[in-house]
C-alpha positions in Angstrom: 0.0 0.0 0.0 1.5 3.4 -1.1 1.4 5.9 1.3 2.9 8.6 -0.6 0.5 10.9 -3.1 2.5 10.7 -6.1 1.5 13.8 -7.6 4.0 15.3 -4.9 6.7 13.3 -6.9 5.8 14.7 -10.5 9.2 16.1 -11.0 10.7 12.7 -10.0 8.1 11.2 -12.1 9.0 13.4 -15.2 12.3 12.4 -15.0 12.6 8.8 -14.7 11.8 8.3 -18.4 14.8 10.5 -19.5 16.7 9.2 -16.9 16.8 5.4 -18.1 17.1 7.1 -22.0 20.2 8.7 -20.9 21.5 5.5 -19.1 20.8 3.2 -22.0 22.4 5.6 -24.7 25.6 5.9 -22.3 25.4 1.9 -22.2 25.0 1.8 -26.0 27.8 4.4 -26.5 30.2 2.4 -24.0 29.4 -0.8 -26.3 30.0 0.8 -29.8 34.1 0.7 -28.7 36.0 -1.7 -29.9 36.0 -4.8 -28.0 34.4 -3.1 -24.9 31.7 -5.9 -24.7 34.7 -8.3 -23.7 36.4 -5.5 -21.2 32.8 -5.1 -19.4 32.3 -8.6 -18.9 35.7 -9.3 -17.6 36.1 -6.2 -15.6 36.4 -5.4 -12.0 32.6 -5.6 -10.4 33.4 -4.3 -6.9 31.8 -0.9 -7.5 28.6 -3.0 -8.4 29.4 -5.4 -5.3 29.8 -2.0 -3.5 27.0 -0.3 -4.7 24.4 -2.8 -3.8 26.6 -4.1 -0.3 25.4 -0.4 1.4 21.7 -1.5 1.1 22.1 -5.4 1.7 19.7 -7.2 4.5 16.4 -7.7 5.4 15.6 -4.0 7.4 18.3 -2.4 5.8 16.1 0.4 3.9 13.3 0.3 6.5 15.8 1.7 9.1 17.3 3.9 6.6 13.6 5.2 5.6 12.9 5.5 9.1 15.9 7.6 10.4 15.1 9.9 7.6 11.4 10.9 8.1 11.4 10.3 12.1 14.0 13.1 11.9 16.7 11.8 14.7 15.2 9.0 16.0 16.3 7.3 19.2 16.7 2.9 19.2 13.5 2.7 21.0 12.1 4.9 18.5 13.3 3.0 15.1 11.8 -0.3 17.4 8.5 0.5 18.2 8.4 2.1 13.8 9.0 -1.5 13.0 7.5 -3.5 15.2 8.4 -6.5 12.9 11.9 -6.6 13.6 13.8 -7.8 16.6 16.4 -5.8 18.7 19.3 -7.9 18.2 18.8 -7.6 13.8 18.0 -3.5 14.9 21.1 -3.5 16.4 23.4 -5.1 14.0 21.7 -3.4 11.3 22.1 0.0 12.8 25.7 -1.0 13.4 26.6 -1.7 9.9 24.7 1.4 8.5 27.1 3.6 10.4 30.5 1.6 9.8 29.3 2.4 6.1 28.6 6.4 7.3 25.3 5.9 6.1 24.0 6.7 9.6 25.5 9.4 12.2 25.5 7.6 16.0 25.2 10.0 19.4 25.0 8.6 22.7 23.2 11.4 24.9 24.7 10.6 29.0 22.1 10.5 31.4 19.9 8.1 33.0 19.1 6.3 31.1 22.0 6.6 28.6 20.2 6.9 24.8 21.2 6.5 21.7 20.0 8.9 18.6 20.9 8.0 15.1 20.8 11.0 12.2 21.1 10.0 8.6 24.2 11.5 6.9 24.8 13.6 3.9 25.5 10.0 2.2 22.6 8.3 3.4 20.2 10.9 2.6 21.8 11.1 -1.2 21.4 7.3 -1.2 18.3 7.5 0.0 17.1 9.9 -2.1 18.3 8.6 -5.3 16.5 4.8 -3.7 13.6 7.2 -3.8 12.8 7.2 -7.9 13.3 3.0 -7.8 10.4 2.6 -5.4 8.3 5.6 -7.8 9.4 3.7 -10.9 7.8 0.5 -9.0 4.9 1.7 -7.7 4.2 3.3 -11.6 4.6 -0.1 -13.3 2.6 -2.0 -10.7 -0.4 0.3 -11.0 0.0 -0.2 -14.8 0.2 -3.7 -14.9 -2.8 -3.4 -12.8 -4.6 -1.1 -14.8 -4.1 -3.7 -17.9 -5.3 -6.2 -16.2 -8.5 -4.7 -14.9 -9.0 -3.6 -18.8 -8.9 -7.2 -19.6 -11.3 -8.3 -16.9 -13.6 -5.7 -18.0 -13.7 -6.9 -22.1 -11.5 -3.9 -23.2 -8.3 -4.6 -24.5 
């Protein structure tokens, strides 16, 4: 269920179309070189390894999604947002988004001692380039769904 009202997103919206143009004509330029199709399949993936490790694991883009529009959150916080998920994953997942500076950690002294987590620069650009995926998703599910509801209805 999308929460969102797309019509918010209509600049994002506009642009995902010329976005994968440009991609694919960069990817078709990159292939017109001589013997580049060999060099691509042989070369070095760990910027693609590195790309996708920042969002790997289950909760991974929840927490991130919840950091971002709890504003600051503290653990409990970021808990009781997804109830689904237990402390120990939180945790570790919380853990791995900082050692990847994805996530900012402050421990606030007192008693009780509490824990706040801020997304960084990084995280937020991540986060908001993640952003047009989930659009681009959502768009092709609702057409999908559209199509089929023509072809329950007679109208093709």
């Amino acid at each position: 269920m999308v929460v969102f009202d797309l019509e918010n997103f209509k600049e994002v919206i506009s642009l995902i179309d010329s976005m994968q143009e440009a991609v694919a004509l960069g990817i078709e330029r990159e292939l017109k070189k001589p013997k580049q199709k060999k060099k691509i399949v042989k070369m070095d993936r760990s910027f693609i390894q590195e790309v996708s490790g920042l969002l790997q694991g289950k909760w991974t883009v929840d927490i991130l999604w919840m950091i971002l529009f709890l504003e600051n959150p503290f653990f409990n916080d970021i808990r009781r947002a997804l109830p689904e998920i237990n402390t120990r994953t939180l945790a570790t997942r919380l853990k791995s988004l900082e050692e990847k500076e994805l996530i900012k950690r402050t421990v606030h002294t007192g008693k009780p001692v509490r824990v706040s987590y801020k997304i960084t620069k990084f995280g937020k650009g991540l986060t908001f380039f993640f952003f047009p995926f989930g659009i681009y998703v959502i768009l092709e599910r609702n057409k999908k769904r559209n199509e089929s509801n023509k072809k329950i209805d007679g109208v093709n």
